[in-house]
VEXSEDREN-262348 format. One record per residue (C-alpha): x, y, z; residue in one letter. Coordinates in steps of 0.25 Angstrom, whole numbers, padded with zeros to 4 digits, always signed. Layout:
XYZA;...
// end
This chain:
+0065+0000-0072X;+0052+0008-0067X;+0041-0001-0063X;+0028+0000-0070X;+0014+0004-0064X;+0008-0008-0067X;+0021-0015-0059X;+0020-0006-0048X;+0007-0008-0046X;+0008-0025-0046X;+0020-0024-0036X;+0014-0013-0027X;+0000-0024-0027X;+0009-0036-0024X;+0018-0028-0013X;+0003-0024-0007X;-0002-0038-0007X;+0010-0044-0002X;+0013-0038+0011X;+0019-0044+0024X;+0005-0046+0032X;-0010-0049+0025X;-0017-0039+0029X;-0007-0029+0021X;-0007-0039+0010X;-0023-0036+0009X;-0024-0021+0012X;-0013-0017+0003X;-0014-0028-0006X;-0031-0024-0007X;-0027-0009-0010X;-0015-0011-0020X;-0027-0018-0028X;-0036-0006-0027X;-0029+0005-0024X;-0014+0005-0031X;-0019+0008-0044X;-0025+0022-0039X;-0012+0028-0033X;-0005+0036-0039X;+0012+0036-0041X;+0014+0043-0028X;+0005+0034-0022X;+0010+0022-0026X;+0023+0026-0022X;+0018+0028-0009X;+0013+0015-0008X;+0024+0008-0012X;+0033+0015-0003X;+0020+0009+0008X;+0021-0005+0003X;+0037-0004+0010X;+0032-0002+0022X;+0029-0012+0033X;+0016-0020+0034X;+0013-0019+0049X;+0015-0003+0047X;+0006-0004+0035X;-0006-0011+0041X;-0007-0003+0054X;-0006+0008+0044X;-0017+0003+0035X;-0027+0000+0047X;-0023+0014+0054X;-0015+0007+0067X;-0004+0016+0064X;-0004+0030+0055X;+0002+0027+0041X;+0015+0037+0039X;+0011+0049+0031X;+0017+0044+0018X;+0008+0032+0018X;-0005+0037+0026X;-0015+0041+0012X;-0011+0028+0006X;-0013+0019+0018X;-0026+0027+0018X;-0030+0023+0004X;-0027+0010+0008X;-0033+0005+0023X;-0044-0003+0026X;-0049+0005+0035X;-0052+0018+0027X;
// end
């Protein structure tokens, strides 16, 4: 069965806000609320495929102590703090 917009959206907020350290629960939590909306498909494949990866890996990459891989670098972009 193919999951709805509307479903893929709730479970990609929930996955954001409900992370394996807090300060990953409020960044990607904080940009799943403003920010899921806008992307598009390929987008929000992409950020799905992120929301797999580790935590540890995600906040350096967020807070630029470590370059995010090319596959993810735009996206982290839209969603760091420190733009």
């Amino acid at each position: 069965m193919t999951e709805t917009v509307e479903n893929r959206l709730k479970r990609m907020k929930m996955r954001s806000s409900r992370r394996g350290i807090k300060e990953m629960d409020l960044i990607l939590g904080a940009f799943a609320v403003e920010g899921l909306a806008k992307l598009n498909d390929a987008d929000l494949d992409l950020y799905d495929a992120m929301l797999e990866e580790n935590d540890h890996d995600l906040y350096q990459w967020v807070t630029g102590q470590a370059p995010a891989p090319d596959q993810f670098s735009g996206l982290i972009a839209m969603i760091s703090p420190t733009k």
